[in-house]
C-alpha positions in Angstrom: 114.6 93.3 87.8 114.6 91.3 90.9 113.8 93.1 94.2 114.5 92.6 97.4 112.1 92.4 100.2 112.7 96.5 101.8 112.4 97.6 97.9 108.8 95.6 97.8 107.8 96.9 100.7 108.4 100.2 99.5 106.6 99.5 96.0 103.6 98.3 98.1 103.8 101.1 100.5 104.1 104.5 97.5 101.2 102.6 95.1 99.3 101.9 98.7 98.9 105.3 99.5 98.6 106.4 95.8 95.4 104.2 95.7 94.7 105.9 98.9 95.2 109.6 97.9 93.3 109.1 94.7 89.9 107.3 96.3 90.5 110.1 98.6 90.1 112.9 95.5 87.4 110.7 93.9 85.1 110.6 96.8 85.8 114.6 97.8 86.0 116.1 94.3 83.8 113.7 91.9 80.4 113.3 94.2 77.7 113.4 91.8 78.6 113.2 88.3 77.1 109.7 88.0 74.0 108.0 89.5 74.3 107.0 93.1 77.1 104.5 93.5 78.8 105.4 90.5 82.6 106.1 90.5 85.2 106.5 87.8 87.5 104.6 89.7 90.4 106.3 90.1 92.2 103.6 92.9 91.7 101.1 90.4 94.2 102.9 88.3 97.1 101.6 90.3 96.2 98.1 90.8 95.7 98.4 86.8 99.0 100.0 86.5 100.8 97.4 88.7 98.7 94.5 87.0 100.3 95.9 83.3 103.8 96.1 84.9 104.7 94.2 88.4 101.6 91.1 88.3 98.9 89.9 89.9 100.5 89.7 93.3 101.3 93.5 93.9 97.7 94.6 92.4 96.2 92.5 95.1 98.2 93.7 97.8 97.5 97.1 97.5 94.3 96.9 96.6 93.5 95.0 99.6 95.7 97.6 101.6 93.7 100.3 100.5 90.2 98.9 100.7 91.1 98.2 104.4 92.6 101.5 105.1 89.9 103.6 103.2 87.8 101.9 105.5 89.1 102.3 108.3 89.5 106.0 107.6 86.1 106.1 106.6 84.4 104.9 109.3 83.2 102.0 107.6 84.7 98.3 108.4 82.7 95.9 108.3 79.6 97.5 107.0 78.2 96.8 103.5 80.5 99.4 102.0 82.8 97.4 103.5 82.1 94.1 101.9 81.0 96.0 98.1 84.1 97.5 98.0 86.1 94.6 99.1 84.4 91.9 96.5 84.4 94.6 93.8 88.4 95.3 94.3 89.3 92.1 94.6 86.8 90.4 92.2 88.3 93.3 89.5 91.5 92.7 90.0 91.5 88.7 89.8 90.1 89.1 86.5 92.1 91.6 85.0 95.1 89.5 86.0 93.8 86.1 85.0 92.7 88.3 81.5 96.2 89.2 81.0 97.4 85.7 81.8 95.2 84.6 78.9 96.6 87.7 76.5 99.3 89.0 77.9 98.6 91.8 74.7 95.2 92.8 75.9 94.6 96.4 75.5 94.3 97.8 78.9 91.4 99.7 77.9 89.3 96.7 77.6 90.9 95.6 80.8 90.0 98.5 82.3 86.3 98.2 80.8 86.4 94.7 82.0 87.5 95.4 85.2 85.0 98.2 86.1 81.8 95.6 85.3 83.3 92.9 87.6 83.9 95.3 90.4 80.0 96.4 89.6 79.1 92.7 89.1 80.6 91.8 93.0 79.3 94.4 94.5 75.9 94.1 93.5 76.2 90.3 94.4 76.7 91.9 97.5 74.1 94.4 97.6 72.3 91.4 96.8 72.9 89.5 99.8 72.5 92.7 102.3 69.1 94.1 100.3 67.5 91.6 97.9 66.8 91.0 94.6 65.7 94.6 94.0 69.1 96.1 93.9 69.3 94.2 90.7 67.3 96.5 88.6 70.4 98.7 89.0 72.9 96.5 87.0 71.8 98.2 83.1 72.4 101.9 84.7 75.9 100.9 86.5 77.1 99.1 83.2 76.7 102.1 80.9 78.5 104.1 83.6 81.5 101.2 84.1 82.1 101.1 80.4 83.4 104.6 79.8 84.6 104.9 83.4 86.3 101.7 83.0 88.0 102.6 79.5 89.0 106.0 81.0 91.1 103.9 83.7 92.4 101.6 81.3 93.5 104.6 79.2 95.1 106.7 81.9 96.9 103.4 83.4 98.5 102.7 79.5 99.7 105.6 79.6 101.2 105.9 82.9 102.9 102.8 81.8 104.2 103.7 79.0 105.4 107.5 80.8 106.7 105.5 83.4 108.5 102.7 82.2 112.0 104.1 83.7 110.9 104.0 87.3 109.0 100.9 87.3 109.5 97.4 86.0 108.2 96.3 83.2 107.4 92.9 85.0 109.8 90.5 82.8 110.7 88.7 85.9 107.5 88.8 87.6 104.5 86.7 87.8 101.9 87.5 85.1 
């Protein structure tokens, strides 16, 4: 299905503040249940779901939309939460989409899986930069949290998919 430009504005805008609404929930309801910096993830669900269904170019979009708006509701643009969670989104999303431009059959779990270590991987790199090498000895700790947190994501997007294949496209005509 082709749409036209109102109808992608309006996709952008509903998944936007989905993404919005659910790193809202995450960082209210979900404090704690992880070492410090861990998160399950929850936004990443919709740039997951719109990776598996519209492409690469929506994912991007609105998770560039909501990493600016989160921060600017959360008082920090610009700051190194800024940056982390700007590399990590974006970094995450690239390579899920160039992962399903390799096999466009990959289970989204693993993409999920794969997703969640990239957006660990970036963000450290950035942690990196801001605090030093130190912040390194963190990497083994976030991985074993990214890998379940990651195939939890993948899982809840598949199935959104599959639950919500009437309202959205399925991305035949889209770029993958």
């Amino acid at each position: 299905m082709v749409r036209n430009d109102t109808q992608n504005m309006v996709l952008i805008g509903v998944f936007t503040a989905l993404a919005l609404a659910l790193h809202l929930v995450e960082n209210l309801f979900l404090v704690g249940w992880g070492p410090p910096g861990a998160k399950l993830g929850l936004a990443n669900v919709v740039a997951l779901l719109l990776l598996l269904t519209e492409g690469w170019r929506p994912a991007l979009v609105v998770t560039l939309l909501r990493i600016l708006l989160a921060s600017f509701f959360g008082g920090n643009f610009l700051a190194m939460a800024f940056w982390m969670s700007l590399a990590g989104g974006t970094g995450s999303t690239i390579l899920m989409a160039l992962l399903l431009q390799v096999n466009r059959e990959i289970d989204p779990r693993l993409l999920g899986v794969a997703g969640a270590i990239t957006h660990n991987l970036c963000q450290l790199a950035i942690a990196y930069i801001f605090i030093g090498r130190g912040i390194l000895y963190y990497l083994p700790i976030l991985i074993l949290f990214a890998v379940p947190a990651g195939a939890l994501t993948g899982t809840i997007a598949h199935k959104l998919q599959a639950s919500l294949g009437y309202l959205i496209n399925r991305g035949e005509a889209h770029d993958h």
